[in-house]
C-alpha positions in Angstrom: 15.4 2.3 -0.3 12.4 4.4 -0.6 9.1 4.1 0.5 5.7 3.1 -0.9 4.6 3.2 -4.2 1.2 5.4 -4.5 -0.8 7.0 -7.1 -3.8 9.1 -6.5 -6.7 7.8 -7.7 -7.8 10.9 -10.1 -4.2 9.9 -11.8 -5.4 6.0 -11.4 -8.8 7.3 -13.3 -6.6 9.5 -15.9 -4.4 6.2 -16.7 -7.5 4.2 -17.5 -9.2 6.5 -19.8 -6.0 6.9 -21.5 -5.9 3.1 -22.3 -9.5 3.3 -23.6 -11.3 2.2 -20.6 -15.1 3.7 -19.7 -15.0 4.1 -15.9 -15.9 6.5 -13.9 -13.9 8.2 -11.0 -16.6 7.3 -8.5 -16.5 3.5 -9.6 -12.3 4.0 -8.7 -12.9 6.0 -5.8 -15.3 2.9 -4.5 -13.1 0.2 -5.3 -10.0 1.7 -3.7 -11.8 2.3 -0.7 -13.1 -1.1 -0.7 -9.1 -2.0 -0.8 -7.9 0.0 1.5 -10.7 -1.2 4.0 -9.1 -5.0 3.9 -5.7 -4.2 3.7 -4.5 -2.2 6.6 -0.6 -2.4 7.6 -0.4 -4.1 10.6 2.0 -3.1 13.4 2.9 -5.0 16.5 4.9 -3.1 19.1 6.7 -5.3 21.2 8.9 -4.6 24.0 10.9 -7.8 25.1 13.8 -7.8 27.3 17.2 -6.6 26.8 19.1 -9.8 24.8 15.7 -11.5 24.7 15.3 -11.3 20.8 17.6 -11.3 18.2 16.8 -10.0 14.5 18.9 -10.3 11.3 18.3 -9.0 7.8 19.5 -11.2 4.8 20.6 -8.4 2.6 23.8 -8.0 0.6 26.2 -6.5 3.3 
């Protein structure tokens, strides 16, 4: 599997003016920073005990 999808915003900015949108790059550049601000991965390190836990993944095997 691979990993995140991304896209710079200059290409983000070059994909609306091709559809016909009138935006600038600064308005793009504001908003994604906006994003980025309120979504930010998460990650909890845990260190529990030798046969503690237990994780599975439901994936085709």
């Amino acid at each position: 599997m691979g990993g995140k999808q991304q896209m710079k915003i200059i290409d983000m900015h070059e994909a609306l003016l091709k559809e016909g949108h009138t935006v600038g790059y600064t308005t793009i550049r504001n908003f994604v920073s906006e994003i980025s601000k309120k979504n930010k991965e998460v990650f909890i390190r845990k260190h529990p005990e030798p046969g503690a836990e237990i994780e599975f993944d439901w994936g085709e095997v």
